[in-house]
N, C-alpha and C positions, 0 to 999 in steps of 0.2 A: 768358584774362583774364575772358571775362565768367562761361562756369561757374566761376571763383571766386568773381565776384563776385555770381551767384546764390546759388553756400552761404553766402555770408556775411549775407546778406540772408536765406535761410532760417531760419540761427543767430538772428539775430537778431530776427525776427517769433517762434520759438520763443519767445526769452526773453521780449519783450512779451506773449505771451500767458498762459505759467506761468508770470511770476517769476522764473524762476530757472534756472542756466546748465546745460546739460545736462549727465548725469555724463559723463567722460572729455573735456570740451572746456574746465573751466578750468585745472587743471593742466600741462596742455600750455603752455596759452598763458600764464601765470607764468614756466613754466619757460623759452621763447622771450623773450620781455619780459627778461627777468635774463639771457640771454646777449648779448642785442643791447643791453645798457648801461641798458636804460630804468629797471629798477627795480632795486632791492636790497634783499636776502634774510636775515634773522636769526630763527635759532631764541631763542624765548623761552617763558615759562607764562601758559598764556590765564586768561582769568577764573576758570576751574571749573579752576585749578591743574591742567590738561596741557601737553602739549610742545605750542608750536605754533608754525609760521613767520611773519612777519611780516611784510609787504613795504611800503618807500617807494618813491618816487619820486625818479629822481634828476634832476638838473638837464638833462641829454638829457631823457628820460623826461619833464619838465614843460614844454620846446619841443614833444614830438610833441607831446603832448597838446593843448598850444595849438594846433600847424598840422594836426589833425586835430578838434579843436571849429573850425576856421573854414571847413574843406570840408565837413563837415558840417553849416555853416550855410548855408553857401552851394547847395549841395545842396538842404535843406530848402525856402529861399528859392526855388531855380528851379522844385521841385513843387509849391509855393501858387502861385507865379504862373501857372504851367502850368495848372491846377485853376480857378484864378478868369477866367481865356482866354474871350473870346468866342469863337464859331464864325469869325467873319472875321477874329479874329487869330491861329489857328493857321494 
């Protein structure tokens, strides 16, 4: 569990520092996302008139999201506190 949740934390400091999601790691995770119900998948033509896929969110898909923005806040929250810690209260 936690070397996961070190690469996910590595992914992730990746993206903050370039921008943007490395090649071969967002496809994957669409394609995961779309089988475990979260989102839903429609080929359409993009602006510059090509094929391209489309993804919403579905009603699953908009609870994770909610109950993972509030660990994620929560999370956030325990590292400022943690940060702002005197010596005698850790």
């Amino acid at each position: 569990m936690l070397a996961q949740c070190s690469a996910t934390l590595k992914r992730f400091v990746y993206v903050l520092r370039n921008g943007r999601v490395p090649q071969g790691s967002l496809y994957p995770a669409l394609y995961r996302l779309e089988h475990q119900g979260l989102i839903n998948a429609e080929w359409g033509e993009s602006e510059n008139k090509r094929r391209a896929k489309f993804y919403t969110l579905t009603p699953a898909g908009r609870k994770r999201l909610r109950e993972e923005t509030a660990s994620w806040n929560r999370l956030v929250a325990a590292i400022a506190s943690s940060l702002n810690a005197t010596p005698d209260e850790v």
